[in-house]
N, C-alpha and C positions, 0 to 999 in steps of 0.2 A: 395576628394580634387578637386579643379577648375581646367582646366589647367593655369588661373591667378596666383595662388598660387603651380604651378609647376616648374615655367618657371629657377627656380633656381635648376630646375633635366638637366638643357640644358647642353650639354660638347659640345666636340670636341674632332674626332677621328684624328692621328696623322696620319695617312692617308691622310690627308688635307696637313700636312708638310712635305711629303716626299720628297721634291724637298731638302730640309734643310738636310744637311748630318748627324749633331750631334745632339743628343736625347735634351742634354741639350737645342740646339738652339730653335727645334723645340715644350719643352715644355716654353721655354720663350715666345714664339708667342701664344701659346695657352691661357697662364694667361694673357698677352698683350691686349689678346680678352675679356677678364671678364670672362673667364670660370675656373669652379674649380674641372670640373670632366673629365676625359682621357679614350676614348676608344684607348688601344695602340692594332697597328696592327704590324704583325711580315707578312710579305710577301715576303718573300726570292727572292732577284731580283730585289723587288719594292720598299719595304718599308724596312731597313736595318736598321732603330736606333736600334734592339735589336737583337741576335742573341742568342736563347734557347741553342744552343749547345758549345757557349762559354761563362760561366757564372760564370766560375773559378776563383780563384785570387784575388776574391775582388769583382768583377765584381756586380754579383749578389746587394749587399749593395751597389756600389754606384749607381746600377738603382733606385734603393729603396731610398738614402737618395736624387736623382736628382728630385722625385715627391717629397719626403715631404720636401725640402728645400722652394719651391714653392707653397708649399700648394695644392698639386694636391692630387687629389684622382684615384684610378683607376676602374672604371666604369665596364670594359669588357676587355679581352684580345681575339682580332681578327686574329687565328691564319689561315694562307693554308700552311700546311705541306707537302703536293706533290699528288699525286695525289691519289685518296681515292678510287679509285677503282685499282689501279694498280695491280699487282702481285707479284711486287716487294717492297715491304710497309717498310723493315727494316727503312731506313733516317727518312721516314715521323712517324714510330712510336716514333722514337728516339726524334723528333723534338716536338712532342706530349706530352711524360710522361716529358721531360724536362721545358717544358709550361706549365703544371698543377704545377709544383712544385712553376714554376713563378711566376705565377697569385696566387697560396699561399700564396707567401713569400709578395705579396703586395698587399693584400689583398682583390684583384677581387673579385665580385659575381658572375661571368660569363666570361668562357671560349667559345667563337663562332668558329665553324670548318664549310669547305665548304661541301657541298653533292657532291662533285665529279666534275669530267668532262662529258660534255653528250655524248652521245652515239648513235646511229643505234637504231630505233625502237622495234626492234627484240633483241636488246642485251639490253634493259630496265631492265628487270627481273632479269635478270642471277647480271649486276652492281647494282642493288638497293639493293638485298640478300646481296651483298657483303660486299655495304659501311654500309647498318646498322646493320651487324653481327657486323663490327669493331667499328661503334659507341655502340652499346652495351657491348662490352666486356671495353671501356674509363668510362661508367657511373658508375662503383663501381669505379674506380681509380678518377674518380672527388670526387665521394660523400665522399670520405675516408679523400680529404681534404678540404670539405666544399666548393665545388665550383659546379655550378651550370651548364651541360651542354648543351650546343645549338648550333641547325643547321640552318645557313644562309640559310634560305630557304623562297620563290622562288630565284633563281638567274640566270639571263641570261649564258647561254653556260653552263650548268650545268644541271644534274640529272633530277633537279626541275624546269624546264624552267619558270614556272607558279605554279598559285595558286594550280590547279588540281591536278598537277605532286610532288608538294611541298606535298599535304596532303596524295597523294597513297605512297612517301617517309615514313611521319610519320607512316603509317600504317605499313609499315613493319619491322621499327626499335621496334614497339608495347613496351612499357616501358612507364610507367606512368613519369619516372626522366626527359625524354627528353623536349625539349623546342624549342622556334622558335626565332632566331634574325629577326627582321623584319626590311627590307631594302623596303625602302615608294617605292622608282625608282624600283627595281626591281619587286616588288609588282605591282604597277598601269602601268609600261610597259607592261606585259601578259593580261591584264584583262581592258577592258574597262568603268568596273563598280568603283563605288567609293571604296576608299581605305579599309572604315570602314566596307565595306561586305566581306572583304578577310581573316576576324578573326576568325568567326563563322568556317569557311569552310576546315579553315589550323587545327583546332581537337585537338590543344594542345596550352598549355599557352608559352604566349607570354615574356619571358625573357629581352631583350631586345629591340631597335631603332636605328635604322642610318637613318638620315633624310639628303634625296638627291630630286630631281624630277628629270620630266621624261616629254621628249618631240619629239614626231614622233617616239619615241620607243629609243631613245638614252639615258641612263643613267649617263652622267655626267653635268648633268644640276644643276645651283645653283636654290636653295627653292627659289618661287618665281616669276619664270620663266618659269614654268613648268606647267603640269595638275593636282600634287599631290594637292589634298585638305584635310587640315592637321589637321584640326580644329576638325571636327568631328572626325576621328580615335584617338585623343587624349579625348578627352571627355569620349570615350567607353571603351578605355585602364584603364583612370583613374576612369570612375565607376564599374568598373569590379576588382579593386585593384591594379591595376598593381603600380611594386611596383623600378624598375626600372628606367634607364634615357633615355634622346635622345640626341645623339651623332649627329652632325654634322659627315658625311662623303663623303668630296669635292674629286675629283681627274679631272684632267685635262690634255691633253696631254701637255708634256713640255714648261711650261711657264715662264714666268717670276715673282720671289717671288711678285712682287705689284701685279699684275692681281690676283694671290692667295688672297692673304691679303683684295684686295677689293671685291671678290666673296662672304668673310667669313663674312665679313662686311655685305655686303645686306643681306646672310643668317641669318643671325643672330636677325636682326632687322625685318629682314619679321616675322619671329615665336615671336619673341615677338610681335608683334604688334597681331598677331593671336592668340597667348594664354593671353594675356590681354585685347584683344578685342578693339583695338585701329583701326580709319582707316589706310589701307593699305599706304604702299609707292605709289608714283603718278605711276613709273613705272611699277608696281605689278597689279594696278588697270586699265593701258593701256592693258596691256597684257592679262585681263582677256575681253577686249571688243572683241563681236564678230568681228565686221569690222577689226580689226587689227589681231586676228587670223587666219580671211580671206585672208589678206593681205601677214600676213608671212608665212602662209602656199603655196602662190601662189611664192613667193618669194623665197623659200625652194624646190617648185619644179620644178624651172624655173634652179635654179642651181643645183640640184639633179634629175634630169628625172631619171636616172636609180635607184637609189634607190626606188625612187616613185612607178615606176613597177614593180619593187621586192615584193613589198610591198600589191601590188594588184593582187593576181595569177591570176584574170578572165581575167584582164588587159592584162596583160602579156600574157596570153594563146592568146587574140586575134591581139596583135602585134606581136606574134613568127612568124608566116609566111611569111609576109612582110619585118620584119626586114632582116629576113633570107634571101630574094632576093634580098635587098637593098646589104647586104654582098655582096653577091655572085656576086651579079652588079660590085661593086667596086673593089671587088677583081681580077677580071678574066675578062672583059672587058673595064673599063675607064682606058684611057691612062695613063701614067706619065711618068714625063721625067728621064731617066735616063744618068747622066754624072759620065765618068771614065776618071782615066788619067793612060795612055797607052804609045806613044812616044807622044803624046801631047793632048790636050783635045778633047774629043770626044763626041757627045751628038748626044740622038736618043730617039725617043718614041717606050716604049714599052708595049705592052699589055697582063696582064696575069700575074700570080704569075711565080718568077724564078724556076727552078726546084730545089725538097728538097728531093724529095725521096733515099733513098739509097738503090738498088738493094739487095733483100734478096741471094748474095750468099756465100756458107759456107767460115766460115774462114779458114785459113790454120792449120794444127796440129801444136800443141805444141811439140816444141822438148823439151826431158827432162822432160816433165808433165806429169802424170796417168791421163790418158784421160778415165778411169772406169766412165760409166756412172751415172750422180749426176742428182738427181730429182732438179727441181728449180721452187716455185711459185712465181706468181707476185699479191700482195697486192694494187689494185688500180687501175681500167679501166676506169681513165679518160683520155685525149690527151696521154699523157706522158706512160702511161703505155700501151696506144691501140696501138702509133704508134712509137715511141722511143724504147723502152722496149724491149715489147710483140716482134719485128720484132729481136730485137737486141739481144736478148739470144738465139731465134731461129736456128739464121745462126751461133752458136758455137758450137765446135765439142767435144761432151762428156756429151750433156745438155739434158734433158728432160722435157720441160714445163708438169710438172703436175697437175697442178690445177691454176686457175685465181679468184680473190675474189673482189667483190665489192659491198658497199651497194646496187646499183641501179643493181638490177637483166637485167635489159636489159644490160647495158654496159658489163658484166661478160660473158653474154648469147653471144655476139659477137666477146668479142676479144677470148673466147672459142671458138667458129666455125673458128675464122681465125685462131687459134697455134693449135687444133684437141685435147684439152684436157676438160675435169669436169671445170663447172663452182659452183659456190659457192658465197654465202651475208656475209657467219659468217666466221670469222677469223678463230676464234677456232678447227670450224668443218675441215675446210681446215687443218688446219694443225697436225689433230688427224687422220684426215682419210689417209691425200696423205703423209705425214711424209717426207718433202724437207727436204733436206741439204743445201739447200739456199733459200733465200727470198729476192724477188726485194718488195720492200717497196716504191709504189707510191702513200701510202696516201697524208692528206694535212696532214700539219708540227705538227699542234697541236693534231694529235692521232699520230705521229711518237713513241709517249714515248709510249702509252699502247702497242701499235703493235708488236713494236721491244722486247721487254721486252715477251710479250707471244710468240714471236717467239724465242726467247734464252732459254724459262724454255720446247720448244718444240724440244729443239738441233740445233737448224739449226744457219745457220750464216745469214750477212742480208748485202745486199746493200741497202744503203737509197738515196733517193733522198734528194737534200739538200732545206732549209738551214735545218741542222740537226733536231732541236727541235723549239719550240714556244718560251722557258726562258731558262735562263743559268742553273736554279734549272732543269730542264725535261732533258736537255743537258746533264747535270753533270751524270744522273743517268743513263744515255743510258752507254755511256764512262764505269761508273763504272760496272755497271752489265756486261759488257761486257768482261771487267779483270778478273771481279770473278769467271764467268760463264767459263770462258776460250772461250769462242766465238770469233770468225771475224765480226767488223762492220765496212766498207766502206760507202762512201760518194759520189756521184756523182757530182762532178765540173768540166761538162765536156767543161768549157771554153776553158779550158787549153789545149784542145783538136781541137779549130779551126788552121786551116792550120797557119794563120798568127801568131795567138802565138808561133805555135812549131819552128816555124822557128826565132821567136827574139829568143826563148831560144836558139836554137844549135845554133844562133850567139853568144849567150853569154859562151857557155859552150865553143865554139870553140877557142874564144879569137879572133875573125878574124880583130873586132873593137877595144880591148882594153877591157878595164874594165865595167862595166853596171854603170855609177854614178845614174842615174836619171827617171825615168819615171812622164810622165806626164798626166791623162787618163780625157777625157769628157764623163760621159754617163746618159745614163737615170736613171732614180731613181730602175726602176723596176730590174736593173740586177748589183747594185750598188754593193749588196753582192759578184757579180763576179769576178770584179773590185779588189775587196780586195784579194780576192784569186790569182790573176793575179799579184799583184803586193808581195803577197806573194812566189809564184809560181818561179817567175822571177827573186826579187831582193833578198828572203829570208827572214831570220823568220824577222816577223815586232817589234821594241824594244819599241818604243814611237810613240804617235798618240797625234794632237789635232786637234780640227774641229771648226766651226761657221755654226748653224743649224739654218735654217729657215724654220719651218715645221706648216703652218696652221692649226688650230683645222678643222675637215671637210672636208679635201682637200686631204687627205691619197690617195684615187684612189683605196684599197684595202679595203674597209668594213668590211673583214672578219676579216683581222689583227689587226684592230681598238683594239681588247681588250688585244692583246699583245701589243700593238706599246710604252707601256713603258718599255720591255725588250729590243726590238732587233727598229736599224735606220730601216732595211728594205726598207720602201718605204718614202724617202726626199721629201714632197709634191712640198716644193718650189726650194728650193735649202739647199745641203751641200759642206763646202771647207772645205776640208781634207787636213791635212800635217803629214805624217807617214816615220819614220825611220825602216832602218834595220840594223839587227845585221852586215849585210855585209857592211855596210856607204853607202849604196842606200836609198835617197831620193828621195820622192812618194807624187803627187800634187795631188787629187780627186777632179774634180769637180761634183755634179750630180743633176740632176732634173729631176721632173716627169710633168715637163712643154712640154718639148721636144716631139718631138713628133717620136715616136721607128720608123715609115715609112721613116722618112724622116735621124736620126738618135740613133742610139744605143752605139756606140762605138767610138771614134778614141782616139788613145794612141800612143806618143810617147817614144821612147828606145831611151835614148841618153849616147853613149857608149864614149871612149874616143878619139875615132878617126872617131866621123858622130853620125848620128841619124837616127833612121828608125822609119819611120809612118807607123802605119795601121790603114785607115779610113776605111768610108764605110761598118760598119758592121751595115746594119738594120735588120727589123725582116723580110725582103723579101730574103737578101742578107746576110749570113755569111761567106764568101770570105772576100770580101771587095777589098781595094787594097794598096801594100803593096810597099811602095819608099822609099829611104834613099837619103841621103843628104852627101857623102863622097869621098874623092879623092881614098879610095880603089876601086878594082874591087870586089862588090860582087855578088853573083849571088841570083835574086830575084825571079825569073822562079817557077809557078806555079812546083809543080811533080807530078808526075802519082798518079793518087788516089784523087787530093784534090779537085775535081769539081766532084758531082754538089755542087753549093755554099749554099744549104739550111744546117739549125743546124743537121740535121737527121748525115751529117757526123760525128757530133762532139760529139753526142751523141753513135754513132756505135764505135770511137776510142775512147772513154771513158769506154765503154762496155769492148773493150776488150783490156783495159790495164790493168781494173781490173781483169777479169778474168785470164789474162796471169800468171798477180801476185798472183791471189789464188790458182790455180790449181800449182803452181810451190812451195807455199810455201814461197812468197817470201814480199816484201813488198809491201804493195797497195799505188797505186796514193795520195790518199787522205781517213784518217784513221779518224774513232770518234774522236781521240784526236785533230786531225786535224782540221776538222769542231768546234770542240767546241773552240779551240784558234781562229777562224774567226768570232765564236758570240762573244768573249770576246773582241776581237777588236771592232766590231760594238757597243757593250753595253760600251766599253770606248770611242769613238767617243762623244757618245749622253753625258756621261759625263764631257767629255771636253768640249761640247759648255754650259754644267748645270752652270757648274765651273768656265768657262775661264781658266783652267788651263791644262799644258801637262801632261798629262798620261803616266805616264811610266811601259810596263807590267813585 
C-alpha cells in the first residue's frame, strides 16, 4: 500500500483532548476532525476520560457504546500505570490487568506501556531486568485476549532515552510477542539521523505510531513544524507490512481548547498533504528554508542562552569558569542598596551576601524522648543536602549520620568528609549495607517515588524534602505505602519555620488581634508551593480554591519540570491569582510570578486579624528575616527574640529539622505528614483546574 492510500489509517490520540474533561466531548472533537480511529490514553493525573479501576456499574458499556455511537474505532490503548520499575508495583499491576480487559472489551489491537522512569547510569541494568521481567510476565495475559503488546520506546526521561537504550531494552525483555509504539518526536529528538534508520536498529516489529515533531529537542511540537520527516518512515513501515495506524498525539502546556483545535488542524493537513504527495502548506515550506531555520534558531537562543549551553557541554565546560567569577563578582562585591523600615526609613549600601550560616551547635536533649542512638542517611548531595541537612541532623542529639548517597560520586565523596561517614552512588547498597532507621531524602521530586518506597521495604522511615512527588498518581503511592508499610513519612516545609511566620501564628493562636479573617501573600513563582502551605499553616485546612493562570509555553524557568508541569502549577511563568477558602472562614488572595525578580523580592504577606494587620515583607533569597509591622491601636510586641538572626533560610531549615525530629523521637505528630504534602499537591493540581475550567473547585 502507498501511503496515498493509507492516509485513511490517520486517528487521533485523545491525548490531544485532555484539556476536555468528558470522554464524550473529547471523542466529539475527534470525529469533528475526520478521524475514525482513537488511540485512548489513560494517564492518571493527565489524561482522566477513563479510569481502568472504575469500570463497574455500567461503566465499562457506556465507554464502549460512547466509541461506537460515533463510529470510532480504537486503534491502541496508551496506558502509564505508575511507575515500572518501582518496588511497589501492586496499583500499577492492578491498573494493567484491568486495561487488557479494556482494550478487550473494545476491541483494541494494541495495548502501549511506558519502559519506566530513568535512572543513574549505574542502576540501568538492575531497572531494565526489572521492567522487562514484568513486561514478560503481561505478554501471556495479552496474547490470552488477543491484544498485542508494546513498548513506547525511545521515550524522553525514561529507561529508553534513545534509539540505542530503546533497542538494549528490547534485548532484555527477549520475546519474540513484544513490539515497539513508535513516537516520530521521541525517536528523531535522541538521534540526529533520519527517522526511517531508527527501524532497522530498535530489533523488533513495529506495532504502532504517534505522530508528533520535534524541535531543539523539545517534544510537543505540531507535525510540520519540526525536523520529523515523515514521508519516508512511512513508506518503509508500509513496505514492510506494517499493518497498523497513525495516531496524532498533540499535547501542550495548558492552553486554551482553539489553540488545540487549530494545532490539530495544521497536523492533520501537513500529513495529508505528505502522504498524498501534494505541495506543502506555505508555512511548512518557510520552515523548511535554511535562512529561517537560521533565523529561529538565533532567535531561540537569544531568548534561551541557558538552555543553548545546556545543550552544548564543550560550551559550557568553557563558560563554567567565567561564569563562576562573574557570580562570585555579583554576589560578594557589587553594591546594592538595601532599605528597612525601623522607626522610620533607613537606607545604606551593602556589600556581600547577608550572613546564612547557622552555627553547627548541638541541640538541647529531649525531655521525655529515648535519645538511643538511630543511624540516619541522607539521600542527595546537592546544596540542600551538603548545607541544610547534612549540618542539620549533625547538631541533634541521638543521631548518627551513617552513610551519604549520591549519583555524582564527587558530591557524596564530600559532604562524607564534612559528617565523617561512608559515601555511596547506589541507593540500594546504602541502605543494605548501613541499615538507617531514617532517611533524609534530598533527591529531585521525580525519583522521591522510587527512593522512598526502597527505603520503606528497607525499614527505615523518611523525611522528604518537598514538594512530595512529581504527580498526584507517585504522591498517592508514597502516602499509601507508607500506611501499609507502617512507616513515618515527613515533609520538609520549612517556611513555616522563618521567624516571621511563627510569630503571625502565636499572634493567631494567642488571640492578641482577634480572629485571622484574611491573608494576603505576593510572591515569586519559584516558592509559590510555600505560599500555599502558609496559608494552609495559618488559616487552616484549605475548602475551595479558584485561580486565573497565565503560564507561557517556554517561559517555565524550570526545564526539568517541563514534563510534569501538566500535574503540579509549581512554577507560574507569568503570573497566577489565586482565591482560596478555609475550613476556618479565612480568606486567602495569592498572587505569584516568576517575573519577579527573588533578589529584589520573594515574599510579602499580609495577616489581617480583626483588630490590625501585620506585614512581613522583605523576604528575598539574600534576606529571610525580612521585616515584620502591623498596623494596630493594640500594644504588640514585634522584637526580633533570641535565636532568630542570622537572617539567612539556613535557620528555617535548622527549626524545621528539629520540629520534626522533636516529634519523632517523642512519638508524636510531625509538622507536616505525607498526607499533608499530598493535600497541598491536590490544592495546586486544583488551582491549574480552575483557571482550565473557570470554575471554583471545592475539595
Amino acid at each position: 500500500m502507498s501511503p496515498a492510500g493509507a492516509f485513511g489509517r490517520v486517528g487521533c490520540s485523545l491525548l490531544t483532548f485532555r484539556e476536555w474533561d468528558r470522554l464524550e466531548d473529547a471523542l466529539d472533537r475527534v470525529r469533528a476532525h475526520g478521524f475514525d480511529r482513537v488511540d485512548l490514553a489513560i494517564v492518571p493525573g493527565h489524561c482522566d476520560h477513563v479510569d481502568p479501576l472504575a469500570l463497574g456499574d455500567g461503566r465499562l458499556e457506556a465507554i464502549a457504546g460512547a466509541f461506537a455511537e460515533r463510529g470510532l474505532s480504537v486503534s491502541s490503548v496508551n496506558l502509564h500505570p505508575g511507575g515500572m520499575a518501582s518496588s511497589d508495583f501492586a496499583l500499577a499491576d492492578r491498573r494493567i490487568r484491568a486495561t487488557v480487559e479494556l482494550a478487550r472489551h473494545l476491541g483494541a489491537r494494541v495495548l502501549t506501556l511506558p519502559p519506566g522512569p530513568a535512572v543513574a547510569p549505574d542502576q540501568w541494568e538492575e531497572a531494565a531486568r526489572v521492567v522487562a521481567a514484568r513486561i514478560r510476565a503481561y505478554l501471556e495475559v495479552a496474547e490470552r485476549a488477543g491484544i498485542t503488546l508494546s513498548l513506547e520506546a525511545p521515550h524522553a526521561h525514561s529507561l529508553a532515552e534513545d534509539v540505542a537504550q530503546a533497542a538494549r531494552l528490547f534485548e532484555r525483555v527477549a520475546d519474540p510477542r513484544i513490539t515497539c509504539t513508535l513516537d516520530t518526536s521521541h525517536v528523531q529528538r535522541g538521534n540526529r539521523t533520519p527517522l526511517v534508520e531508527a527501524l532497522g536498529r530498535l530489533g523488533v516489529p513495529i506495532a504502532h505510531v504517534h505522530l508528533r515533531d520535534t524541535l531543539r529537542g523539545e517534544v510537543t511540537v505540531t507535525p510540520g513544524k519540526g525536523d520529523c520527516d515523515y514521508l519516508p518512515l512511512m513508506e518503509a513501515l508500509l513496505r514492510d507490512g506494517y499493518a497498523g495506524d497513525f495516531n496524532f498525539e498533540l499535547e501542550y502546556e495548558p492552553s486554551s481548547h482553539a489553540i488545540v483545535e487549530r494545532e490539530l488542524g495544521f497536523a492533520r493537513e501537513h500529513v495529508r498533504r505528505v502522504m498524498q504527495g501534494e505541495p506543502l502548506q506555505l508555512e511548512s515550506r518557510v520552515r523548511r528554508q535554511a535562512w529561517f531555520r537560521a533565523l529561529d534558531g538565533a532567535a531561540w537562543i537569544a531568548r534561551h542562552p541557558r538552555a543553548f549551553v545546556v545543550a552544548h557541554p564543550r560550551l559550557k565546560a568553557v563558560l563554567r569558569p567565567p561564569v563562576r567569577f562573574a557570580r562570585h563578582v555579583r554576589t560578594n562585591w557589587v553594591p546594592y542598596r538595601q532599605v528597612q523600615y525601623r522607626a522610620g526609613w533607613q537606607a545604606g549600601w551593602r556589600v556581600g551576601r547577608m550572613p546564612s550560616d547557622v552555627p553547627p551547635r548541638p541541640m538541647a536533649a529531649l525531655p521525655g524522648a529515648d535519645l538511643a542512638e538511630i543511624r540516619v542517611a541522607i539521600l542527595g548531595c546537592g546544596y540542600t543536602g551538603r548545607f541544610e541537612h547534612g549540618p542539620g541532623f549533625l547538631r541533634l542529639p541521638g543521631v548518627k549520620i551513617a552513610g551519604v548517597c549520591d549519583v555524582r560520586p564527587e558530591r557524596a565523596e564530600l559532604l562524607a568528609s564534612r559528617l565523617g561517614c561512608p559515601s555511596f552512588t547506589d541507593a540500594a547498597r546504602l541502605l543494605r549495607e548501613v541499615r538507617p532507621a531514617l532517611v533524609v531524602n534530598c533527591t529531585r521530586e521525580w525519583t522521591h517515588h522510587d527512593t522512598t518506597l526502597m527505603c520503606f521495604d528497607a525499614g527505615a522511615d523518611v523525611f522528604c524534602e518537598k514538594i512530595l512527588a512529581e504527580s498526584l498518581a507517585t504522591g498517592e503511592d508514597m502516602v499509601r505505602a507508607a500506611r501499609e508499610k507502617g512507616r513515618v513519612l515527613g515533609v520538609n516545609y520549612n517556611w513555616r519555620f522563618l521567624p516571621g511566620v511563627q510569630r503571625i501564628r502565636e499572634l493567631r493562636d494567642s488571640g492578641e488581634l482577634g480572629k485571622l479573617r484574611m491573608i494576603r501573600a505576593l510572591s515569586h513563582a519559584g516558592v509559590h508551593h510555600h505560599v500555599i502551605d502558609l496559608v494552609r499553616h495559618l488559616g487552616g485546612r484549605i475548602r475551595t480554591v479558584s485561580a486565573t493562570i497565565h503560564d507561557e509555553p517556554g517561559t517555565r524557568g524550570l526545564e526539568e519540570w517541563d514534563a510534569y508541569a501538566h500535574e503540579l502549577l509549581y512554577f507560574p511563568s507569568t503570573w497566577c491569582a489565586a482565591t482560596l477558602e478555609t475550613e476556618d472562614g479565612v480568606g486567602a488572595s495569592l498572587v505569584s510570578s516568576g517575573l519577579l525578580d527573588p533578589k529584589g523580592l520573594l515574599l510579602t504577606l499580609d495577616a489581617v486579624f480583626d483588630d490590625g494587620t501585620v506585614n512581613l515583607s522583605g523576604i528575598l533569597d539574600k534576606d529571610a528575616l525580612g521585616t515584620l509591622t502591623a498596623s494596630t491601636r493594640k500594644k504588640i510586641d514585634l522584637r526580633l527574640r533570641r535565636g532568630d538572626a542570622p537572617g539567612g533560610f539556613a535557620l528555617s531549615f535548622q527549626r524545621s529539622i528539629e520540629a520534626f525530629y522533636s516529634a519523632y523521637r517523642r512519638g508524636g505528630e510531625i509538622p507536616v505528614t505525607g498526607a499533608d504534602a499530598l493535600e497541598l499537591m491536590r490544592i495546586e493540581h486544583a488551582l491549574v483546574r480552575s483557571s482550565e475550567t473557570g470554575q471554583r473547585i471545592v475539595l
